[in-house]
N, C-alpha and C positions, 0 to 999 in steps of 0.2 A: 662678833664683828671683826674682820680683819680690818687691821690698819695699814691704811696706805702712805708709803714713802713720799714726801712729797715731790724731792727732786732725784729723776732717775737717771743719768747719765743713757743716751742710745748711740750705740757707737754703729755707724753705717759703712757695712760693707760689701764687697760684689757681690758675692753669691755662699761663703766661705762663714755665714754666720754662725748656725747651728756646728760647723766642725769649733770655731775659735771658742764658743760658750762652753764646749765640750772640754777643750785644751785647760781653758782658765780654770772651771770648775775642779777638772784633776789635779790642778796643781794648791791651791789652796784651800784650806780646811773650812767643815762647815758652809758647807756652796750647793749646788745642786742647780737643775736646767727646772723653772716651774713652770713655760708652756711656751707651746712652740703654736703658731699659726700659720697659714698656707695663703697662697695670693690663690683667687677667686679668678672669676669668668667677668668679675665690673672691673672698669677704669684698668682692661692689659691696655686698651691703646694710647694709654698716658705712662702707666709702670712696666709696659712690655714683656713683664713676665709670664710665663707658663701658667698654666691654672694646675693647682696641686700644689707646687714649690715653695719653698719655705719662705716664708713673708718677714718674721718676727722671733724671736726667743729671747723671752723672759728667762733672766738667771740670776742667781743669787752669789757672791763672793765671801765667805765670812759674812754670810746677815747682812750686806751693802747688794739691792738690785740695781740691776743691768737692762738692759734691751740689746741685743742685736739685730741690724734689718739687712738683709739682701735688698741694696736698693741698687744694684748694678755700677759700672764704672767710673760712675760723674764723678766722685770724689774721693779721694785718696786722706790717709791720714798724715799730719804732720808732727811737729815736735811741740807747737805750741800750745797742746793739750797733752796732759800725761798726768798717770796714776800713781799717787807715791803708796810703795808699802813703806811700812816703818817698823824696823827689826828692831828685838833685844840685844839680840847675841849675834857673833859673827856667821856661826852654823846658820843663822836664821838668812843673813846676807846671801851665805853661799845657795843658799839651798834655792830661794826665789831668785839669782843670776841666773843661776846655773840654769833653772825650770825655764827659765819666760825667754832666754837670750837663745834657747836649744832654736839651731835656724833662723836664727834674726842676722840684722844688721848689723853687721862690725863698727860701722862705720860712727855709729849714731851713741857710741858709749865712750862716757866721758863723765865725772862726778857724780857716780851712783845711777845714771841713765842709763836704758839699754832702748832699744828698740826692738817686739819680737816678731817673727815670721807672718803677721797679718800687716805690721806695720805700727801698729800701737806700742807709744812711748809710756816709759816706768822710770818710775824713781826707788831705785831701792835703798834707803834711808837707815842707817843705826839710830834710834833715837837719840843716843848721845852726840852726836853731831850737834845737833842746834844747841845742845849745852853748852856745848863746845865755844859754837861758834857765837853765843852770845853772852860769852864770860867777860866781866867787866873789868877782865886784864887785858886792853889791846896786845900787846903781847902774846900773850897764851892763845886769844884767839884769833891773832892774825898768823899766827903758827898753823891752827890747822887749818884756816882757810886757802893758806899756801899749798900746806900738804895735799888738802883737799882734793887742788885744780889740776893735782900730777896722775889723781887715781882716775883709775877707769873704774872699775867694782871697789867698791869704800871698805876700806881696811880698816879696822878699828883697832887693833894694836898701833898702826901705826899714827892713825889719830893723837891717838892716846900720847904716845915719845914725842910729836909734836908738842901737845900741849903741856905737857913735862918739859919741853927748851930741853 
């Protein structure tokens, strides 16, 4: 019996689903595409699609499912939903910027944020961060949460000298 995830995240995009499920899956471990479906000949003159055309893709992240839908251009993605990873090490930081921001938004990176080339927002997170930042030395962690607000990709040595004063 497979067991079913109860809450799936379905991130709705033009037409670019099955390429961005493709992008994500390459960039982090343990992922894979597990089905893709095609819009049909019922209800094109409500979804306007092509019959054949990719509808859906099911995909998996690290063992965390996904949806993507080509549901065309009604709606656009914002900042007000975004996915944190949440690194050990700084390599781990660099290595998901570096991945997810390839062709993204300049614009949109600010405290571990990025925005990448579909339009979907990340949080790329050192886990020590929120140690950090909820050390019951105001002090120590209003240090890094200053530092925090100057970074764009989260620096974790420099964290760190922060919360060392």
């Amino acid at each position: 019996m497979q067991i079913i995830q109860r809450i799936t995240p379905c991130l709705w995009f033009d037409n670019q689903a099955e390429e961005a499920a493709e992008f994500y899956a390459s960039i982090f471990k343990n992922s894979r595409i597990t089905k893709v479906s095609h819009y049909g000949e019922a209800g094109q003159e409500v979804h306007g699609q092509a019959a054949g055309t990719v509808m859906t893709v099911a995909f998996e992240l690290d063992g965390q499912g996904f949806v993507a839908l080509n549901g065309g251009p009604t709606f656009k993605f914002n900042e007000a939903i975004s996915f944190q990873v949440n690194c050990e090490t700084q390599e781990e930081v660099d290595y998901y910027w570096e991945s997810l921001s390839e062709d993204g938004d300049e614009k949109a990176q600010q405290c571990g944020w990025l925005k990448d080339k579909y339009g979907v927002s990340w949080q790329i997170i050192p886990r020590i961060l929120s140690e950090m930042i909820n050390d019951p030395d105001s002090g120590k962690s209003g240090r890094v949460m200053e530092a925090m607000l100057q970074m764009k990709k989260i620096d974790i040595g420099g964290l760190k000298r922060a919360f060392n004063g």
